[in-house]
VOBA-1610 file (N, C-alpha, C; in pm, whole numbers, padded with zeros to 5 digits, always signed):
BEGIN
Unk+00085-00119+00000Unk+00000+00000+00000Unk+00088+00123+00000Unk+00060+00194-00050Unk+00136+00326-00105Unk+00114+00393+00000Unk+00236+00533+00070Unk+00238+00591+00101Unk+00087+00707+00163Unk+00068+00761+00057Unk-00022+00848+00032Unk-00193+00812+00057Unk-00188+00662+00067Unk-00316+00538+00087Unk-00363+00512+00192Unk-00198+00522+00305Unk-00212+00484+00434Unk-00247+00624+00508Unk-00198+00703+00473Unk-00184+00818+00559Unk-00158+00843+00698Unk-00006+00791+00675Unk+00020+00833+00848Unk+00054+00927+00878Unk-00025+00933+00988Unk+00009+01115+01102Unk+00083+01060+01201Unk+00128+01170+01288Unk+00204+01155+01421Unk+00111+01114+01508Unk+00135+01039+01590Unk+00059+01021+01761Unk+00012+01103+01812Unk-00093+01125+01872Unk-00166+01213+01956Unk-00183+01141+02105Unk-00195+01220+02184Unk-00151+01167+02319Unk-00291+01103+02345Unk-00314+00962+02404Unk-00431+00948+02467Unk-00387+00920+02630Unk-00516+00873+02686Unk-00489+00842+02839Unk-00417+00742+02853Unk-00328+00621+02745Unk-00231+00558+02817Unk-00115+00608+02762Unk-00076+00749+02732Unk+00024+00762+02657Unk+00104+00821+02802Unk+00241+00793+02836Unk+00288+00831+02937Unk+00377+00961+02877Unk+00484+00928+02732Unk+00615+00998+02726Unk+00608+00981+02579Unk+00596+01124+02455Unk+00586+01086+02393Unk+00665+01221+02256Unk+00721+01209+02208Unk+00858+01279+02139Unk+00837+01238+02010Unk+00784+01412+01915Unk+00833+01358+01754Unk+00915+01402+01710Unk+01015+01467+01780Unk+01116+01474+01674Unk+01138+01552+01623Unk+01063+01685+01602Unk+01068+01722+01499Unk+01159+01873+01493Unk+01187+01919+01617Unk+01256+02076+01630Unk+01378+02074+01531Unk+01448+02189+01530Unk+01533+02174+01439Unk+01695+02156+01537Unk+01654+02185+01667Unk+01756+02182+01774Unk+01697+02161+01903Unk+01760+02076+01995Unk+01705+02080+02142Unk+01645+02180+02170Unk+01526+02203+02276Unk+01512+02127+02338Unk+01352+02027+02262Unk+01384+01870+02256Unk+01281+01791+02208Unk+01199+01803+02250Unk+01004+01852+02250Unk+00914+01860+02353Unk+00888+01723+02347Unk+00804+01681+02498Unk+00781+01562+02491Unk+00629+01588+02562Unk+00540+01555+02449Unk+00385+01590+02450Unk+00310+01507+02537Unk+00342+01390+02616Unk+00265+01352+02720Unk+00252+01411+02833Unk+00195+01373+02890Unk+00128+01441+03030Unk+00188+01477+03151Unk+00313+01454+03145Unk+00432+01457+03251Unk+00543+01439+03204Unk+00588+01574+03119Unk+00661+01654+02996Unk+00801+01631+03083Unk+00906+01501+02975Unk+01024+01508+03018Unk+01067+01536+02873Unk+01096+01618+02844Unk+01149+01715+02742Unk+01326+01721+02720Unk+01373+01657+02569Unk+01468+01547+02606Unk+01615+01714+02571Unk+01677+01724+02651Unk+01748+01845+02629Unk+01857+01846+02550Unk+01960+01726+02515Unk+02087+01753+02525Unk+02090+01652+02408Unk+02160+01685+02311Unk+02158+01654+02138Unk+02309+01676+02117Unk+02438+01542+02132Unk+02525+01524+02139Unk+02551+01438+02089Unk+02725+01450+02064Unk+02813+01347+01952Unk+02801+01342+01827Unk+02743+01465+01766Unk+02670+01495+01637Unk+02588+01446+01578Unk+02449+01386+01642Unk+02390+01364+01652Unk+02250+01472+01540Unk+02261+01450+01448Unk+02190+01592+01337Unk+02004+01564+01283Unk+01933+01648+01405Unk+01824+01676+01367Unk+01718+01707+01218Unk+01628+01747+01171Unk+01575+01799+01125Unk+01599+01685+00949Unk+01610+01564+00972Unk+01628+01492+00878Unk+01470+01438+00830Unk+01449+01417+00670Unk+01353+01372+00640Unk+01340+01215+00694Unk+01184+01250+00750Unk+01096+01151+00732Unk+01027+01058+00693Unk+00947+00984+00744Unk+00831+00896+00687Unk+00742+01024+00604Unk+00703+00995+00507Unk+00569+01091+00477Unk+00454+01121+00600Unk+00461+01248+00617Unk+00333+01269+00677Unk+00390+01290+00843Unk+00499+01236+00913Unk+00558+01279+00997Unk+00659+01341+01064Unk+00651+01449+00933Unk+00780+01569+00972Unk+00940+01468+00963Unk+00984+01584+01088Unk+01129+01530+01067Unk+01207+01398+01186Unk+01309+01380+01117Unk+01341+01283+01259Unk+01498+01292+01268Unk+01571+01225+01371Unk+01666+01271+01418Unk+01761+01142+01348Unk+01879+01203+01259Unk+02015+01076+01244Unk+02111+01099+01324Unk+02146+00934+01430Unk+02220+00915+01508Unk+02344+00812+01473Unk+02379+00887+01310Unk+02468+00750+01253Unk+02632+00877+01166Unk+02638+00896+01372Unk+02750+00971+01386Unk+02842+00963+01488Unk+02949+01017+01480Unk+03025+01037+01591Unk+03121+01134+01623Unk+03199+01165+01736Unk+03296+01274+01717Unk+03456+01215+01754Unk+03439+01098+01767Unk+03583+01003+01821Unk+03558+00893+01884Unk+03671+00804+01905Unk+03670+00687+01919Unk+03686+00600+01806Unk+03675+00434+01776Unk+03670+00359+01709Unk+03531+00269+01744Unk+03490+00258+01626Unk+03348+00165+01593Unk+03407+00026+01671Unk+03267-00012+01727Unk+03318-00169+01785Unk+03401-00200+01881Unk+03469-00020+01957Unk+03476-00073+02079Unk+03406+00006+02194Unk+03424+00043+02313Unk+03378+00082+02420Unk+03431+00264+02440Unk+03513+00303+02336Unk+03545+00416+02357Unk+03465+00511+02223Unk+03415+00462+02137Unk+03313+00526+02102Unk+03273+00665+02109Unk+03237+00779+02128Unk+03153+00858+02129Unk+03060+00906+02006Unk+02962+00809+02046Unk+02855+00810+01949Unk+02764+00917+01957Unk+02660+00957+01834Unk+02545+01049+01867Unk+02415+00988+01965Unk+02397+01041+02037Unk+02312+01031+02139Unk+02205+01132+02159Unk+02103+01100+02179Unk+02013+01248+02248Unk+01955+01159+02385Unk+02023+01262+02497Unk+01971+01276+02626Unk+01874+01363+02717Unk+01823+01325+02802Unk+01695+01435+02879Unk+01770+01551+02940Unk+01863+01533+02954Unk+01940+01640+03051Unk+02043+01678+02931Unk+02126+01812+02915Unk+02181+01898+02895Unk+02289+01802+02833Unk+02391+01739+02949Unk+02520+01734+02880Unk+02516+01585+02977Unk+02640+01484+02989Unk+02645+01356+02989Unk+02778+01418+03109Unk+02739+01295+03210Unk+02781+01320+03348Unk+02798+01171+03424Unk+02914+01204+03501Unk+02935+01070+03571Unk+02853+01059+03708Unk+02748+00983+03737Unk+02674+01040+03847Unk+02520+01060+03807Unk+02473+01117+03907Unk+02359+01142+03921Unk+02274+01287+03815Unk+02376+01325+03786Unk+02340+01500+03673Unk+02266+01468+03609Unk+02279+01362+03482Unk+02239+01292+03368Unk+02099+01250+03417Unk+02064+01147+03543Unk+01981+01086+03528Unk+01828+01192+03529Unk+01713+01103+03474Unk+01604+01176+03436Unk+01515+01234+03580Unk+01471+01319+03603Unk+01434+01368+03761Unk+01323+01288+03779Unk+01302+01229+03929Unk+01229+01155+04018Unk+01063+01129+03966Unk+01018+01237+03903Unk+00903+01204+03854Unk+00891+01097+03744Unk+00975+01090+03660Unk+00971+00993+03540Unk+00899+00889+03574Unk+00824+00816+03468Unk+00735+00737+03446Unk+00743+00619+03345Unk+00735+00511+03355Unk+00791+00472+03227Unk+00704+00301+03211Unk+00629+00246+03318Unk+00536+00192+03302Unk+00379+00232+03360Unk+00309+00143+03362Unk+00135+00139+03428Unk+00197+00104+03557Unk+00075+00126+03635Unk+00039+00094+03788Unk+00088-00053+03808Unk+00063-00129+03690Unk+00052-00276+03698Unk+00177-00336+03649Unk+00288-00229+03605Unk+00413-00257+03522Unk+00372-00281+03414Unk+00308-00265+03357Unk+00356-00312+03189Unk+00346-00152+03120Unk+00366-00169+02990Unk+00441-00088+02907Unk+00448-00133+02772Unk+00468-00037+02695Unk+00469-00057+02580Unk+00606+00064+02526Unk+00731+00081+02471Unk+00824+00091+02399Unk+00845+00083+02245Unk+00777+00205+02176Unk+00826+00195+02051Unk+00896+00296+01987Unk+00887+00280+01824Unk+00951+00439+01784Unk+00908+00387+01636Unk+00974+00494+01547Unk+00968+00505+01416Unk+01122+00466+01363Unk+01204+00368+01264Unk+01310+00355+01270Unk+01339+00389+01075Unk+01474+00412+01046Unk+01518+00374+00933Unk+01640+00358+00913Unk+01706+00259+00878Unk+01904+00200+00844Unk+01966+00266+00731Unk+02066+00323+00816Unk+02154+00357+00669Unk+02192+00219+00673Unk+02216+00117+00717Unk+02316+00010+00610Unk+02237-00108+00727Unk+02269-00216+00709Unk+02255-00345+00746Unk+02283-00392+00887Unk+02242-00428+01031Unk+02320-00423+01129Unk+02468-00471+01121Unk+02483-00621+01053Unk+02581-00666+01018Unk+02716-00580+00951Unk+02637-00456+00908Unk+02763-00389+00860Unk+02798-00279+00927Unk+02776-00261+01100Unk+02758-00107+01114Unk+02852-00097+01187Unk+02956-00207+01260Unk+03088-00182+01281Unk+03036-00142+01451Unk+02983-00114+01501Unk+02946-00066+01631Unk+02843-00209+01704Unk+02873-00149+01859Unk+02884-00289+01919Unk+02727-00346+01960Unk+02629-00235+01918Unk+02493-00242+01901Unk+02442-00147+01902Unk+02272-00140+01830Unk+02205+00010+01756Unk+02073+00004+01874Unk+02152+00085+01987Unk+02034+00127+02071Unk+01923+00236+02015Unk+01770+00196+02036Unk+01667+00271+02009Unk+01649+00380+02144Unk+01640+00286+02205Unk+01587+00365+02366Unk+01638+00301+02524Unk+01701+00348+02541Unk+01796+00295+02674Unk+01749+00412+02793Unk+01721+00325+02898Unk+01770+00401+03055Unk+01895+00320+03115Unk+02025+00370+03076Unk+02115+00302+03145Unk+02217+00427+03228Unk+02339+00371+03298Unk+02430+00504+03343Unk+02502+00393+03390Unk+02575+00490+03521Unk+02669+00458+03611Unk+02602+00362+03702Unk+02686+00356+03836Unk+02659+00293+03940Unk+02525+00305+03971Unk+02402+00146+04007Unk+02332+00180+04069Unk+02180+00207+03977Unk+02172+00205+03846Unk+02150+00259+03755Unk+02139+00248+03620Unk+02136+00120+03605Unk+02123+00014+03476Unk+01983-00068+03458Unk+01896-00013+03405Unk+01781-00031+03405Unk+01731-00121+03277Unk+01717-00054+03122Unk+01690-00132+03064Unk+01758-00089+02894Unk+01771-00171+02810Unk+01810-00132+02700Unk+01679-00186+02575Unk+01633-00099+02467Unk+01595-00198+02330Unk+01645-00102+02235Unk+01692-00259+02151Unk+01777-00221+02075Unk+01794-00336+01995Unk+01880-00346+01836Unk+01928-00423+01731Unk+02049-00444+01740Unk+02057-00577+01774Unk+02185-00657+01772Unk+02272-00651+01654Unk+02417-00629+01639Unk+02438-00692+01509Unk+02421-00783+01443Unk+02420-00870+01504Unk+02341-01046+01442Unk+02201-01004+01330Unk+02137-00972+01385Unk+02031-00901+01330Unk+01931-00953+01410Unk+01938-00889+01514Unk+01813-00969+01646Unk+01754-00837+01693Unk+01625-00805+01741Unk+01545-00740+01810Unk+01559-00751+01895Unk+01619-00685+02047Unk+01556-00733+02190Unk+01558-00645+02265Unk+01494-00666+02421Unk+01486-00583+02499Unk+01533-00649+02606Unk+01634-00588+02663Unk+01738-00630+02799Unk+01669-00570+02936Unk+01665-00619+03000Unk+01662-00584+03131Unk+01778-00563+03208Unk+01804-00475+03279Unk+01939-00457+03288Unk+01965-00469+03476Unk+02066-00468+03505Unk+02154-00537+03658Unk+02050-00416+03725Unk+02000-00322+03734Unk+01968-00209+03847Unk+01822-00261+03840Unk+01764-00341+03714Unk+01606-00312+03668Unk+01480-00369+03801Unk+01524-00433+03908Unk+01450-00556+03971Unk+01425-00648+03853Unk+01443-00673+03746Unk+01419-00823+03698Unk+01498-00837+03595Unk+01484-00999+03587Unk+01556-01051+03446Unk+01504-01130+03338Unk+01573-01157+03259Unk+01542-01230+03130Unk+01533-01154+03042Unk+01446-01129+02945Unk+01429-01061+02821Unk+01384-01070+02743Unk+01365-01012+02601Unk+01326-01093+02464Unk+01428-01049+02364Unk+01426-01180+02267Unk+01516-01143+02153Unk+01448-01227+02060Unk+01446-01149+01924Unk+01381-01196+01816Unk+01462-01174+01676Unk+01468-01245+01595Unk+01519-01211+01464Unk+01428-01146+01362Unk+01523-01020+01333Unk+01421-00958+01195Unk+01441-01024+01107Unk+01282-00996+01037Unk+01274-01055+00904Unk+01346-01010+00785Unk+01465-01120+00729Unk+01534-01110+00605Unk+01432-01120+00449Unk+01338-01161+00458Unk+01228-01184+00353Unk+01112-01163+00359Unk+00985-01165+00290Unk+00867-01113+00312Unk+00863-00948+00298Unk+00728-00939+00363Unk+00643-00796+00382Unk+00727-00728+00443Unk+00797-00731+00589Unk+00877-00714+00624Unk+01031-00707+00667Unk+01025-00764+00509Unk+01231-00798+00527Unk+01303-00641+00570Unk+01404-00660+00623Unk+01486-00540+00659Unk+01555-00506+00570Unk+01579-00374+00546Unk+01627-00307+00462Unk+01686-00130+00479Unk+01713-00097+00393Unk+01764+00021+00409Unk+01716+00156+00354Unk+01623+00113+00270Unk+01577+00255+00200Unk+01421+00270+00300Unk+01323+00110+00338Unk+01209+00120+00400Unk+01197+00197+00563Unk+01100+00285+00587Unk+01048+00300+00740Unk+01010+00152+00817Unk+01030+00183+00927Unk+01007+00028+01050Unk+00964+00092+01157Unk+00851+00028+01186Unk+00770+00058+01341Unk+00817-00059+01431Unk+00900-00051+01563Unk+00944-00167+01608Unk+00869-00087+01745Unk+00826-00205+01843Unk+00790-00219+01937Unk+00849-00352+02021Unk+00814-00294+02167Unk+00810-00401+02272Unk+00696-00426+02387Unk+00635-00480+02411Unk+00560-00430+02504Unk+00552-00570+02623Unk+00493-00544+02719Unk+00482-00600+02894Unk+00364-00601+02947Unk+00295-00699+02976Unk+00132-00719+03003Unk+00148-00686+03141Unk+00258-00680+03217Unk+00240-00661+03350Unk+00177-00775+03446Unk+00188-00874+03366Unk+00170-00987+03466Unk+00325-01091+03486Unk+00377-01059+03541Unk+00510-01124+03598Unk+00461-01238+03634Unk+00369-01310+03661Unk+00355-01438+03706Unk+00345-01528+03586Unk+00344-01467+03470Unk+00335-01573+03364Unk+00441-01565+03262Unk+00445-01691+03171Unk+00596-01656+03065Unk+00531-01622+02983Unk+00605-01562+02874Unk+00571-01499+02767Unk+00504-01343+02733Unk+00541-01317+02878Unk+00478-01176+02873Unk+00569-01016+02821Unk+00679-01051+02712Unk+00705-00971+02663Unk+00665-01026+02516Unk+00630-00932+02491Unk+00641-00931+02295Unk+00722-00806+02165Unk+00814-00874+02092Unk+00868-00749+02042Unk+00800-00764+01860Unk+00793-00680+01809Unk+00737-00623+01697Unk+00812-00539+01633Unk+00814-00569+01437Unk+00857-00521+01369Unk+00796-00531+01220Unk+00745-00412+01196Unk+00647-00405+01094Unk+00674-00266+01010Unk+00733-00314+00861Unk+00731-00230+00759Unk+00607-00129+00748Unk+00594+00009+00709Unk+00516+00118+00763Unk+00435+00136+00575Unk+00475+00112+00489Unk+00463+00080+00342Unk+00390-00059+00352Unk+00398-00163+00407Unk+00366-00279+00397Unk+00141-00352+00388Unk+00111-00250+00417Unk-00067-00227+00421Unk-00046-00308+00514Unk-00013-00325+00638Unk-00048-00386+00802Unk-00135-00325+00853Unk-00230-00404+00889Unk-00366-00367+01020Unk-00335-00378+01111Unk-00211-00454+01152Unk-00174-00466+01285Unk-00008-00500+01299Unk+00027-00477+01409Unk+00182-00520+01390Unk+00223-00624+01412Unk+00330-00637+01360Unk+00403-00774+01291Unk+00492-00844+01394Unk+00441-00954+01512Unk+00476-00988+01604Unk+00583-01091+01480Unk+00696-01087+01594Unk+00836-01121+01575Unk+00909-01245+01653Unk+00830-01187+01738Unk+00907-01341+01888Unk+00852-01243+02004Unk+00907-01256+02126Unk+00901-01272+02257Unk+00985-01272+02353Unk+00928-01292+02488Unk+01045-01328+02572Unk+00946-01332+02739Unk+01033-01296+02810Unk+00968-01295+02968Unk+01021-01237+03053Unk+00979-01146+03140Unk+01039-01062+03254Unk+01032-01178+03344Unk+01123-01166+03439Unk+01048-01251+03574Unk+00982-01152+03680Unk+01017-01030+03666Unk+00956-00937+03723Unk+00933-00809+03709Unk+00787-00753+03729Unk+00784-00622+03692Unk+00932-00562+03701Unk+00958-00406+03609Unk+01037-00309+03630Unk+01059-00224+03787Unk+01144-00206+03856Unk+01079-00167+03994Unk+01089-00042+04012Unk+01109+00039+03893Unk+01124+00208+03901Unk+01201+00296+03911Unk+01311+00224+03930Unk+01447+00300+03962Unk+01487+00369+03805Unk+01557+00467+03829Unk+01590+00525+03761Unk+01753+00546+03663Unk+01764+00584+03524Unk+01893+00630+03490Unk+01877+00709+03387Unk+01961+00707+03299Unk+01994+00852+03199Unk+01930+00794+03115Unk+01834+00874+03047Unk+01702+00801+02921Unk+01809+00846+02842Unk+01801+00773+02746Unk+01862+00820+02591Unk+01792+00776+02469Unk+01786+00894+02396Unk+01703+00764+02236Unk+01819+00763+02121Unk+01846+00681+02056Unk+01948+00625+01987Unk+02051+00620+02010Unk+02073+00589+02106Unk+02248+00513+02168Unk+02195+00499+02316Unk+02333+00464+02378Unk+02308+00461+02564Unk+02393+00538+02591Unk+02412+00579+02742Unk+02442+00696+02787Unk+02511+00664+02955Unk+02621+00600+02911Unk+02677+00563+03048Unk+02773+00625+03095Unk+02859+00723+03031Unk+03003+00781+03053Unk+03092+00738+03042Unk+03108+00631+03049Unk+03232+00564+03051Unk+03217+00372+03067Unk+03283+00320+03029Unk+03257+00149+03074Unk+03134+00166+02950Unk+03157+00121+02817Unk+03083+00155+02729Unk+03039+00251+02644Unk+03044+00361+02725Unk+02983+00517+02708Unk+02912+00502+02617Unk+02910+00585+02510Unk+02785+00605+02428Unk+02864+00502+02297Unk+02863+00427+02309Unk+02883+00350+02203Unk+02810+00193+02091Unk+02700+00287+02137Unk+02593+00182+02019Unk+02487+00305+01942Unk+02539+00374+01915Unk+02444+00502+01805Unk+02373+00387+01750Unk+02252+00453+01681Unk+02165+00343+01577Unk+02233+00420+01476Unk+02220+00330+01362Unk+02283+00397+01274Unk+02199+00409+01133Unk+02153+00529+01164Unk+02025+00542+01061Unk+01884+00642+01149Unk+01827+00662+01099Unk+01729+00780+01141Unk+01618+00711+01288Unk+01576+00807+01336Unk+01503+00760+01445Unk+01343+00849+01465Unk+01292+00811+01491Unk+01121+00942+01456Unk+01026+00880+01557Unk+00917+00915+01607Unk+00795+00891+01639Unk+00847+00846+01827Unk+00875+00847+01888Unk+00962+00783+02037Unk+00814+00783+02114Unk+00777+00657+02147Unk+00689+00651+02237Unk+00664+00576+02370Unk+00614+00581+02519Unk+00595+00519+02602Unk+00490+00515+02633Unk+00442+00382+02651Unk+00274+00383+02694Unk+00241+00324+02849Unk+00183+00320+02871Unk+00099+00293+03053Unk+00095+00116+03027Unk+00058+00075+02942Unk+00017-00077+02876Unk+00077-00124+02791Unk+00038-00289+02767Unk+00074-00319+02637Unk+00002-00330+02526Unk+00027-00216+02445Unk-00033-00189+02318Unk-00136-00299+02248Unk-00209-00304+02235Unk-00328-00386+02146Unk-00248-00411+01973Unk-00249-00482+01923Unk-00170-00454+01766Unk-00174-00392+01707Unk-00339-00351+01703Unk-00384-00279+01577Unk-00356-00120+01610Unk-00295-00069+01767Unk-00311+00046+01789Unk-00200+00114+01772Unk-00169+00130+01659Unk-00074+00187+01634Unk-00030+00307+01486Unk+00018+00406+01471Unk+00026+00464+01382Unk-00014+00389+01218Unk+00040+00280+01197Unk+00030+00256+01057Unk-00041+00201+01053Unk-00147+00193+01117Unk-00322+00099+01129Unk-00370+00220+01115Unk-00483+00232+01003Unk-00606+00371+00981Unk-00679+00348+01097Unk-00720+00452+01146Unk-00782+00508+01255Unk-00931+00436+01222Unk-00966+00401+01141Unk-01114+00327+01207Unk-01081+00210+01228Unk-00965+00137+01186Unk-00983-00008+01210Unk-00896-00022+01343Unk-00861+00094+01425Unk-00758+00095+01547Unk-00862+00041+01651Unk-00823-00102+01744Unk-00846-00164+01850Unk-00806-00070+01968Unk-00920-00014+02011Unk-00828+00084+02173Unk-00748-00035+02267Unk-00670+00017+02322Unk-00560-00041+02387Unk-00674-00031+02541Unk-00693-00167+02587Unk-00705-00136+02741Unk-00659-00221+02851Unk-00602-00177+02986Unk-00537-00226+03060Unk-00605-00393+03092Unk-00529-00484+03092Unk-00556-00618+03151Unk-00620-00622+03296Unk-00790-00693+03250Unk-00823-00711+03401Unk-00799-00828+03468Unk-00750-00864+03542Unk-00658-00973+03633Unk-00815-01016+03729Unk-00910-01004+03726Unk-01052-01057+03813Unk-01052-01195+03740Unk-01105-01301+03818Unk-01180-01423+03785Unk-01240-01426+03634Unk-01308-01312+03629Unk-01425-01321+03525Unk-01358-01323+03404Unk-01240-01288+03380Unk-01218-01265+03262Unk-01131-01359+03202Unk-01086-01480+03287Unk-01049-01608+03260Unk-01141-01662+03234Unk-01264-01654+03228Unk-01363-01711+03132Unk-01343-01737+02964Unk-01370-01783+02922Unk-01417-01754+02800Unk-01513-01718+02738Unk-01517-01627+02621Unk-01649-01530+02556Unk-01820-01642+02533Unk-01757-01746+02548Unk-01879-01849+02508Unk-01934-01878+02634Unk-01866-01869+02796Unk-01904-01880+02888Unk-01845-02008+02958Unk-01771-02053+02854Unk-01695-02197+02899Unk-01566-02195+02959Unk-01523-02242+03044Unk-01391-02246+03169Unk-01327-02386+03131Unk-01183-02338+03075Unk-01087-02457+03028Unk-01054-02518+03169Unk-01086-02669+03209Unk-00991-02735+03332Unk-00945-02859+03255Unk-00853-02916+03351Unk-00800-03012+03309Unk-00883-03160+03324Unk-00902-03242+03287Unk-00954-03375+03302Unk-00887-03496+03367Unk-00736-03486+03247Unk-00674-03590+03289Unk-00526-03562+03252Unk-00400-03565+03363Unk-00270-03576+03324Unk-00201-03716+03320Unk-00074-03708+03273Unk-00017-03837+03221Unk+00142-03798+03252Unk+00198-03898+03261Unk+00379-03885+03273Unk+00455-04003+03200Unk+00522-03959+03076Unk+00542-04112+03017Unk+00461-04190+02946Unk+00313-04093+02912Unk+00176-04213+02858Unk+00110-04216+02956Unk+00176-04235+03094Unk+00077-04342+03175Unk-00008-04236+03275Unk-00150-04250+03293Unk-00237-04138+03345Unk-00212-04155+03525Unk-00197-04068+03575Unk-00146-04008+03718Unk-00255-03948+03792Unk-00248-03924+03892Unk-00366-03869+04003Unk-00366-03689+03961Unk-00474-03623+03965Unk-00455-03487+03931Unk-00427-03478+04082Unk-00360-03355+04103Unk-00347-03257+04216Unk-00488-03250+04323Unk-00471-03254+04440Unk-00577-03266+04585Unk-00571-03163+04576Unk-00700-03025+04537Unk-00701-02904+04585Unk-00806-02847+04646Unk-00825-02888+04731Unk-01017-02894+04859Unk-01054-02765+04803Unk-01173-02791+04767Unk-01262-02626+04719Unk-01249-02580+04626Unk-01151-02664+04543Unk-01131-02604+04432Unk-01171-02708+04303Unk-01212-02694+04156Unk-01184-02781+04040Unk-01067-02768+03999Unk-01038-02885+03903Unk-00889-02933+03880Unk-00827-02799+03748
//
């Protein structure tokens, strides 16, 4: 579907939009149009604004720069854009106490607008961060971002309260093969139920491609909500000072930066037309909604070990 067919606009803030940045000034400071305005200040390592877009959503920022160092190792100084002014060992950098970055219930949703100058495999740098809260001591929260391998994932990081992750491979073929001249809507999102697996999902869906919904990729699993702590937000690279420093620029344009309260519904998203958009609403965790729509409740009947059928579980008051 053509450009001009789909008609995508920028995001408009709704009630689960927490943090939400287009991009578009021609110099810091980035506004950030959600509801508890962390407004991203500090546009470093040459890092050059005001670059064309997707049709229809202004401009976006290329972070497929640097001012020194060598690609591929830890001394780097890549382009970065940070919330605060200038990049600091310590506490300066990190984003102030109010920041927000999941729901009540932890989950979340993490996306943006992406485009590659070249191939991950060829970008010589040690990975193409989208959106990182990482730093110093104390302060390593979370990273998503494109592997060189050519993997999707989202890290949880040593400060975050939890672990595990997701990692997914982009698509080399199809609707969505990766490439270099196409726009990419990549997402991650977190149902906020830590008690179950599979509750991350990452997404990557060509913006040209006529998608109603986005293009689930793989997965993964927190073991536990995010616990709030804080570090230096950055969008296209990370932002640690040193022991890494800024050395994973994405390398290629960045647009649309969003954080949501939830995890996004598929269809709710920019490159889905607005009548066929599914509203996004928070997971209700009550009895009732482990039902099913027909009124029927899945239990078990009968387990087995080896073939051979076994006693179900003794649970007084309860069905199996």
């Amino acid at each position: 579907m053509a450009a001009a067919e789909t008609a995508i606009a920028p995001y408009q803030t709704d009630p689960h939009t927490l943090h939400l940045w287009h991009l578009d000034e021609e110099k810091a400071p980035f506004r950030d149009k959600g509801p508890a305005q962390t407004d991203m200040l500090g546009l470093i390592n040459g890092a050059k604004p005001s670059q064309t877009s997707y049709p229809g959503l202004g401009k976006a920022i290329s972070f497929n720069h640097n001012v020194g160092g060598t690609p591929g190792n830890s001394d780097l100084m890549g382009a970065v854009l940070i919330a605060k002014e200038k990049l600091a060992e310590g506490a300066a950098d990190r984003v102030d106490s109010s920041f927000q970055y999941f729901g009540e219930d932890g989950a979340f949703t993490f996306e943006a607008v992406v485009k590659l100058d070249q191939h991950p495999s060829e970008a010589e740098v040690i990975a193409l961060s989208i959106l990182s809260m990482d730093g110093e001591d104390n302060e390593r929260i979370f990273n998503f971002r494109i592997e060189r391998q050519g993997f999707l994932t989202f890290n949880p990081l040593p400060d975050s309260g939890s672990t595990g992750g997701a990692m997914a491979t982009i698509p080399t073929v199809g609707p969505h093969a990766l490439n270099t001249k196409d726009w990419f809507h990549v997402a991650v999102t977190y149902n906020g139920r830590e008690e179950t697996s599979a509750n991350l999902r990452l997404y990557w869906t060509r913006l040209d491609s006529g998608a109603t919904e986005a293009n689930l990729i793989g997965g993964g699993t927190l073991s536990n909500d995010l616990n709030g702590r804080l570090g230096d937000l950055a969008i296209g690279n990370e932002a640690r000072y040193h022991f890494n420093a800024e050395a994973e620029p994405f390398c290629g344009n960045i647009d649309e930066v969003r954080i949501s309260s939830l995890a996004r519904h598929e269809t709710d998203y920019l490159f889905v037309p607005g009548e066929m958009r599914v509203p996004s609403e928070k997971f209700d965790p009550s009895p009732s909604n482990k039902a099913r729509s027909d009124g029927k409740i899945l239990t078990i009947t009968e387990m087995r070990v080896n073939g051979k059928p076994v006693a179900l579980p003794d649970r007084p008051g309860s069905s199996p």
